[in-house]
Backbone as JSON Lines, residues from 0, in Angstrom:
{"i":0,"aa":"X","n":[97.46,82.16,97.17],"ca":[96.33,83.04,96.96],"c":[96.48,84.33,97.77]}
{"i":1,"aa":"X","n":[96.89,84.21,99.09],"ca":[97.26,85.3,99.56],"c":[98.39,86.22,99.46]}
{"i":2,"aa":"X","n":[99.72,86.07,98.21],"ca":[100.02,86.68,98.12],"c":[99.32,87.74,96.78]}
{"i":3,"aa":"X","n":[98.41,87.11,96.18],"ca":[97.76,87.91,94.78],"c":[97.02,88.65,95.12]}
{"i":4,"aa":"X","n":[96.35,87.93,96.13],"ca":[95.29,89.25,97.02],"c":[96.04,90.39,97.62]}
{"i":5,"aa":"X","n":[96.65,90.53,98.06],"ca":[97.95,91.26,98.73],"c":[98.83,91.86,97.67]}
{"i":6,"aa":"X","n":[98.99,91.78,97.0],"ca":[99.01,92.59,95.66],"c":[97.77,93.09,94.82]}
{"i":7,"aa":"X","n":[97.16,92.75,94.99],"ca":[95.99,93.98,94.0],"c":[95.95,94.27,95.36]}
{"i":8,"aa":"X","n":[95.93,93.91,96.11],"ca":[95.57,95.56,97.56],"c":[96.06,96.32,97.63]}
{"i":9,"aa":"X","n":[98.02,96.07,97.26],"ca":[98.39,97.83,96.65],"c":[98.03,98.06,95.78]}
{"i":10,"aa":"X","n":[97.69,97.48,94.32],"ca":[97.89,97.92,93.1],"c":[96.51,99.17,93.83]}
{"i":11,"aa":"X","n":[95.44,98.41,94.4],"ca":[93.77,99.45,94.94],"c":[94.92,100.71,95.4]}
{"i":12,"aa":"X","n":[95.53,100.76,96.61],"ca":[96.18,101.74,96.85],"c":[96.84,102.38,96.27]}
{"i":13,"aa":"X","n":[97.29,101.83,95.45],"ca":[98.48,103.05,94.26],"c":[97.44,103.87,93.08]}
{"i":14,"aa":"X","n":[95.86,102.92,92.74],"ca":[95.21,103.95,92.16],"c":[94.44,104.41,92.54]}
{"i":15,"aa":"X","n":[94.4,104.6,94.27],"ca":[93.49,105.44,94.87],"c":[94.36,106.81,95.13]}
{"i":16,"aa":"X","n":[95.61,106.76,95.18],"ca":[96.58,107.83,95.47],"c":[97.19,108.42,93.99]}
{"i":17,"aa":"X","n":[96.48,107.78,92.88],"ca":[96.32,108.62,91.75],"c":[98.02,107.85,90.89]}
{"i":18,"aa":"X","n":[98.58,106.39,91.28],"ca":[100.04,106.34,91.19],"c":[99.93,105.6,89.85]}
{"i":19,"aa":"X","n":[100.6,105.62,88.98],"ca":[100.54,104.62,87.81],"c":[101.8,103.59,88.08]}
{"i":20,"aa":"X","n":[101.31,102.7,89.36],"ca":[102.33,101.45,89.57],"c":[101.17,100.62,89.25]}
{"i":21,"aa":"X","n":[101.03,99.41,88.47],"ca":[100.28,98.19,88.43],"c":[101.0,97.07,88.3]}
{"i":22,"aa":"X","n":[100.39,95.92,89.36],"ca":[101.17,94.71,88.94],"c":[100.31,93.66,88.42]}
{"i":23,"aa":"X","n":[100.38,93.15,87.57],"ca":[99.47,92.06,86.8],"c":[99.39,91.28,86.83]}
{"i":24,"aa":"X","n":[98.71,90.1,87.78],"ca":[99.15,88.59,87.5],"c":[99.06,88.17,86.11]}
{"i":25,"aa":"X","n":[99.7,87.19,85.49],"ca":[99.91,87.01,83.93],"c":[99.79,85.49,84.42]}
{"i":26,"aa":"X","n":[99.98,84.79,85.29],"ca":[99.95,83.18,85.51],"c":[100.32,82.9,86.6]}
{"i":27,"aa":"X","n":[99.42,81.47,86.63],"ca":[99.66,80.58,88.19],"c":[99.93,79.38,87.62]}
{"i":28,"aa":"X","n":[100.55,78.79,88.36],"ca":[100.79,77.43,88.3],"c":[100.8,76.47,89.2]}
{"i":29,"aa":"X","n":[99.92,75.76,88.94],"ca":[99.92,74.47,89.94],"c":[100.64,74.23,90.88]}
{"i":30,"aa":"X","n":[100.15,73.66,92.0],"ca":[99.07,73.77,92.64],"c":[98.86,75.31,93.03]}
{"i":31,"aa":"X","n":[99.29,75.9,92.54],"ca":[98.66,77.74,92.79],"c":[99.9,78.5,93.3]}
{"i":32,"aa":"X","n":[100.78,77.78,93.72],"ca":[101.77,78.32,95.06],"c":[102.79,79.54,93.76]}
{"i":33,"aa":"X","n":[102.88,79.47,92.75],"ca":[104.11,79.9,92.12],"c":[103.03,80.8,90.71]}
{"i":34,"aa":"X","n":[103.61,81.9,90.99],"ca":[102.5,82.89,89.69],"c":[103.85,84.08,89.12]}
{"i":35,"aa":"X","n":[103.35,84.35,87.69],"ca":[104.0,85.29,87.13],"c":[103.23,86.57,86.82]}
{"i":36,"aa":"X","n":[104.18,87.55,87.05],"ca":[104.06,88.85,87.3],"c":[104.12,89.76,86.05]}
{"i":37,"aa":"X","n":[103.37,90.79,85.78],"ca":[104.03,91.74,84.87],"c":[103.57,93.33,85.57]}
{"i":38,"aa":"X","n":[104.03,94.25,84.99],"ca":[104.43,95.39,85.9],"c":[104.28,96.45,84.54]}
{"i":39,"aa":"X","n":[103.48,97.56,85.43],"ca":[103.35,98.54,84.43],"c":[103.43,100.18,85.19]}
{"i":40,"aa":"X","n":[104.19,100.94,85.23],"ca":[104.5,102.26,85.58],"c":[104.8,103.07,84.75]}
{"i":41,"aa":"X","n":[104.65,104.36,85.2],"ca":[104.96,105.71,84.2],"c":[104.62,106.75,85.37]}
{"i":42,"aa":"X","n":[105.65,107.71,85.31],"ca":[104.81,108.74,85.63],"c":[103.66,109.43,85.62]}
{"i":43,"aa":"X","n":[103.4,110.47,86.56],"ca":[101.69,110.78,86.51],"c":[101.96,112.15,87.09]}
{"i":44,"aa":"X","n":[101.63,113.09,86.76],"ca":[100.95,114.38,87.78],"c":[100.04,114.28,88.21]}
{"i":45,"aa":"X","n":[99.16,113.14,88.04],"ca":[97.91,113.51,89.24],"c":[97.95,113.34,90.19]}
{"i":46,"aa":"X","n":[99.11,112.44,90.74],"ca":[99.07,112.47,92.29],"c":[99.65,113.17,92.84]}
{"i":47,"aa":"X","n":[99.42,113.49,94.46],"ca":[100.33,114.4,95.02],"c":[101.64,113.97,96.12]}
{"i":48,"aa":"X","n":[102.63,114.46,96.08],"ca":[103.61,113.62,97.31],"c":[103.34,113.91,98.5]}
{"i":49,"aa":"X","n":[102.26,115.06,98.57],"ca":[101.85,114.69,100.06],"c":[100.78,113.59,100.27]}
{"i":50,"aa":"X","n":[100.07,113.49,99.48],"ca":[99.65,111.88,99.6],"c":[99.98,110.67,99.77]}
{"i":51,"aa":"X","n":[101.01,110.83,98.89],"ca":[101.94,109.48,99.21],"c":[102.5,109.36,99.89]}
{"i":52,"aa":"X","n":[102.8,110.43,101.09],"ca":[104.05,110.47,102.28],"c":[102.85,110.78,103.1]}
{"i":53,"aa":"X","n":[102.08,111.07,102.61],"ca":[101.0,110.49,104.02],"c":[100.46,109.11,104.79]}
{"i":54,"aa":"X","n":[100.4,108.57,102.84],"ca":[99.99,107.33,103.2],"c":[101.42,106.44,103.71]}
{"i":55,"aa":"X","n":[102.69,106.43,103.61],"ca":[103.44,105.75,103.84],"c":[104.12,106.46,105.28]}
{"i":56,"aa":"X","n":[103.48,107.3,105.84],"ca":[104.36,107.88,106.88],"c":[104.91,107.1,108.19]}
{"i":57,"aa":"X","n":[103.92,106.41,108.75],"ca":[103.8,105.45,109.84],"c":[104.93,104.39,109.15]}
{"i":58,"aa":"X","n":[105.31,103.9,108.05],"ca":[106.17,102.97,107.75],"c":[107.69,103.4,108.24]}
{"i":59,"aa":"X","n":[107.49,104.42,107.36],"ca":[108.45,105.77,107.34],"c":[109.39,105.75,108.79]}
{"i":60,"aa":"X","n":[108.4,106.12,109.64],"ca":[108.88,106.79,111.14],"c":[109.36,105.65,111.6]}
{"i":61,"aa":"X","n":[108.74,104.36,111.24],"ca":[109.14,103.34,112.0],"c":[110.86,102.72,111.68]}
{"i":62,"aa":"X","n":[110.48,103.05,110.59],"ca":[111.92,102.34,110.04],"c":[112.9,103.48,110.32]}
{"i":63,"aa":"X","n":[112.73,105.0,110.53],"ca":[113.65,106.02,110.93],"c":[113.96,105.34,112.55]}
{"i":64,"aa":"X","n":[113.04,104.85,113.52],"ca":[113.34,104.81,114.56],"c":[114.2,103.47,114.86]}
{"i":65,"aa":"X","n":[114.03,102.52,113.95],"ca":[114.73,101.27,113.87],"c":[116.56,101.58,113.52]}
{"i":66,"aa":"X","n":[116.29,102.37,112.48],"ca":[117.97,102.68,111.99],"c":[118.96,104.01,113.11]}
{"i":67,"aa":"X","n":[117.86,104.44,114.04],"ca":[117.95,105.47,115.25],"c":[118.74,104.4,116.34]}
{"i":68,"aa":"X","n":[118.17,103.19,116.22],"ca":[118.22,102.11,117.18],"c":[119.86,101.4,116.78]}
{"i":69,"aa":"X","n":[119.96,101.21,116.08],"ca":[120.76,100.65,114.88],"c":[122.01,101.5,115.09]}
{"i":70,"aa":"X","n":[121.81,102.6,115.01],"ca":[123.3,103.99,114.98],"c":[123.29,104.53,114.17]}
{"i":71,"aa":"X","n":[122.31,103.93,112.4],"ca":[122.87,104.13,111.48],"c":[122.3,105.36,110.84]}
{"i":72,"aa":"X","n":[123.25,106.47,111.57],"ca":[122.94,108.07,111.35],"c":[122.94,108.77,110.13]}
{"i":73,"aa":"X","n":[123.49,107.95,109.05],"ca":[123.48,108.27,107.3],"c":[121.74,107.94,106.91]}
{"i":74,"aa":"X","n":[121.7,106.83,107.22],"ca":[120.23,106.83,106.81],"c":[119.41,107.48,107.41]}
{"i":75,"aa":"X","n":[119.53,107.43,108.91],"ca":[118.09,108.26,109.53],"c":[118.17,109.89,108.94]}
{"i":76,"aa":"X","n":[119.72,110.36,108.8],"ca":[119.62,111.9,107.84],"c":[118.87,111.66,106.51]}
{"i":77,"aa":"X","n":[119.13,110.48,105.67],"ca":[118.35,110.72,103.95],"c":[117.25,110.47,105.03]}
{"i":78,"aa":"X","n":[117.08,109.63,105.47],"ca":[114.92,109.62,105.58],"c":[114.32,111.08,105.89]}
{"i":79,"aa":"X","n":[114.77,111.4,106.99],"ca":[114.19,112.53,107.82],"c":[114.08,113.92,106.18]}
{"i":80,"aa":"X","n":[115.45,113.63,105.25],"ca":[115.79,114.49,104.32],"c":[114.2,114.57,103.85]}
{"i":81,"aa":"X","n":[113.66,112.95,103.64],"ca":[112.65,113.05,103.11],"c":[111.35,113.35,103.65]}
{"i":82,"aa":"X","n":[111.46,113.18,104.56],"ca":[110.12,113.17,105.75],"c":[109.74,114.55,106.18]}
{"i":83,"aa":"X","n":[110.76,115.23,105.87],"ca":[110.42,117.08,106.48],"c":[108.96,117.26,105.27]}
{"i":84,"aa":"X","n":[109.11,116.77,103.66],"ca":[108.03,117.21,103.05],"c":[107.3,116.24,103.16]}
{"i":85,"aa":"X","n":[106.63,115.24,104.17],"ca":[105.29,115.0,104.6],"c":[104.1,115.88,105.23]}
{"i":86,"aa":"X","n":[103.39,115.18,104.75],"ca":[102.53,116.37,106.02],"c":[102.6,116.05,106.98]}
{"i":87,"aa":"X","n":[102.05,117.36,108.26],"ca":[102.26,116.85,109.63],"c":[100.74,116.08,110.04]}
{"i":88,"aa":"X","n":[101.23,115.11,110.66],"ca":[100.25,114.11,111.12],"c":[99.99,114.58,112.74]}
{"i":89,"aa":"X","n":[98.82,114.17,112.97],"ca":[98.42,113.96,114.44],"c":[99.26,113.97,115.5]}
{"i":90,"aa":"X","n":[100.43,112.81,115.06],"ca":[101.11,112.82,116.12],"c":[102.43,113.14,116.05]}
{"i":91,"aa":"X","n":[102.61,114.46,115.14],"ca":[103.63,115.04,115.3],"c":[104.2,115.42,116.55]}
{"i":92,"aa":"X","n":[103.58,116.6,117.06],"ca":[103.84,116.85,118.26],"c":[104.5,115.58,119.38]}
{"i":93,"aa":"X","n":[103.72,114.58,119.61],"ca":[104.06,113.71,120.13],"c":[105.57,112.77,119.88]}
{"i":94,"aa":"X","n":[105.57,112.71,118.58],"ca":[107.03,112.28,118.17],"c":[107.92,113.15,118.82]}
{"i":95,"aa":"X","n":[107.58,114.26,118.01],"ca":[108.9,115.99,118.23],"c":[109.21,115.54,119.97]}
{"i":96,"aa":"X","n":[108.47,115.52,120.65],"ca":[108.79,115.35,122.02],"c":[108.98,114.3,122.97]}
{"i":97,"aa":"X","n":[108.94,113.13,121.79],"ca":[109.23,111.89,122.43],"c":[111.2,111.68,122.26]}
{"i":98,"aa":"X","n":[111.5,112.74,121.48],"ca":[112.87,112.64,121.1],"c":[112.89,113.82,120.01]}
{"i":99,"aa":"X","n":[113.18,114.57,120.68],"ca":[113.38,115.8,119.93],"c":[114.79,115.84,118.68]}
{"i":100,"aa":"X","n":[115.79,115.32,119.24],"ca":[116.91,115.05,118.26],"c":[116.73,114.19,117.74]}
{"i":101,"aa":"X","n":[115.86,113.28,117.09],"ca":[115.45,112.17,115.98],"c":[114.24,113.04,114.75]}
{"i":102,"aa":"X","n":[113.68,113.47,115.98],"ca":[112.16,114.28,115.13],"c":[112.84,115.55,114.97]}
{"i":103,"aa":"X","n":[114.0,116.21,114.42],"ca":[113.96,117.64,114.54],"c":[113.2,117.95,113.51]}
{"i":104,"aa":"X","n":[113.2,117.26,112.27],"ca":[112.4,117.7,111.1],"c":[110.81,118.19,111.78]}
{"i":105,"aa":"X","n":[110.64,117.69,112.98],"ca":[109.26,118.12,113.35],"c":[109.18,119.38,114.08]}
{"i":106,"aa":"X","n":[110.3,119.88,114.25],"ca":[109.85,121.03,115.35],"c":[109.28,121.85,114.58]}
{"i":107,"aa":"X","n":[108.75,122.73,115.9],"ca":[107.16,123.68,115.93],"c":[108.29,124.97,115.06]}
{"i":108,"aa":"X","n":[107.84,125.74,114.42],"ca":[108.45,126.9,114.06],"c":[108.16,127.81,115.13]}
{"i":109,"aa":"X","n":[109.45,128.54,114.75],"ca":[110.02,129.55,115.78],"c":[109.02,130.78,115.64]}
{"i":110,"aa":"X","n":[108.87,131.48,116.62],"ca":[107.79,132.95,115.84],"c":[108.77,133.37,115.8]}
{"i":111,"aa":"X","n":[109.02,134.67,115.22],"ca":[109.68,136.22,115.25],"c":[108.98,137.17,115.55]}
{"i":112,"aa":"X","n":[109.84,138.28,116.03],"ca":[108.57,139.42,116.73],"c":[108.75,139.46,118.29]}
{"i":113,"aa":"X","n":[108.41,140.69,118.4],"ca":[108.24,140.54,120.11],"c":[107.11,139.95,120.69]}
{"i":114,"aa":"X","n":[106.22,139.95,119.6],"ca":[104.71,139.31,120.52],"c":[104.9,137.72,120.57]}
{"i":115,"aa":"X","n":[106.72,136.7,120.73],"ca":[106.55,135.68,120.67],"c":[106.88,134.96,119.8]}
């Protein structure tokens, strides 16, 4: 039961972020433990990818800092590839300077100009 519940809790999240992912339970079977799935997607313009890399960002960073941990410098480049077009969160700043060469995608922009 708790994995069906746990699935319509994304399916709630994927159509609160406007996503056309749905997963359908289609059957359970006795004693409940074993259920079949069906699956329905398509593209959508109504949502936006800063939404969705908002809502998944915290996953995101975590697993950048795990594969940071790891060595494995191919992946933490595609993530970060992807993570520069998130929005900046709260604790940007705080990342950028908890490790500036992991977070570069976070640094502050440079001014130009003499005033700085």
């Amino acid at each position: 039961m708790q994995a069906i519940i746990g699935q319509e809790h994304k399916n709630i999240i994927n159509r609160e972020l406007g996503l056309k992912f749905f997963v359908e339970i289609k059957q359970t079977h006795p004693p409940g433990y074993r259920f079949e799935i069906g699956t329905k997607f398509a593209d959508n313009s109504r949502f936006t990818v800063e939404d969705v890399l908002g809502e998944m960002h915290d996953g995101l960073v975590s697993i950048l800092m795990r594969w940071n941990t790891e060595g494995n410098t191919e992946a933490c480049a595609a993530l970060k590839g992807v993570l520069k077009y998130a929005p900046r969160t709260r604790v940007a700043e705080a990342l950028y300077n908890s490790n500036p060469d992991l977070f570069d995608y976070l640094a502050p922009e440079k001014k130009n100009g003499a005033d700085g």
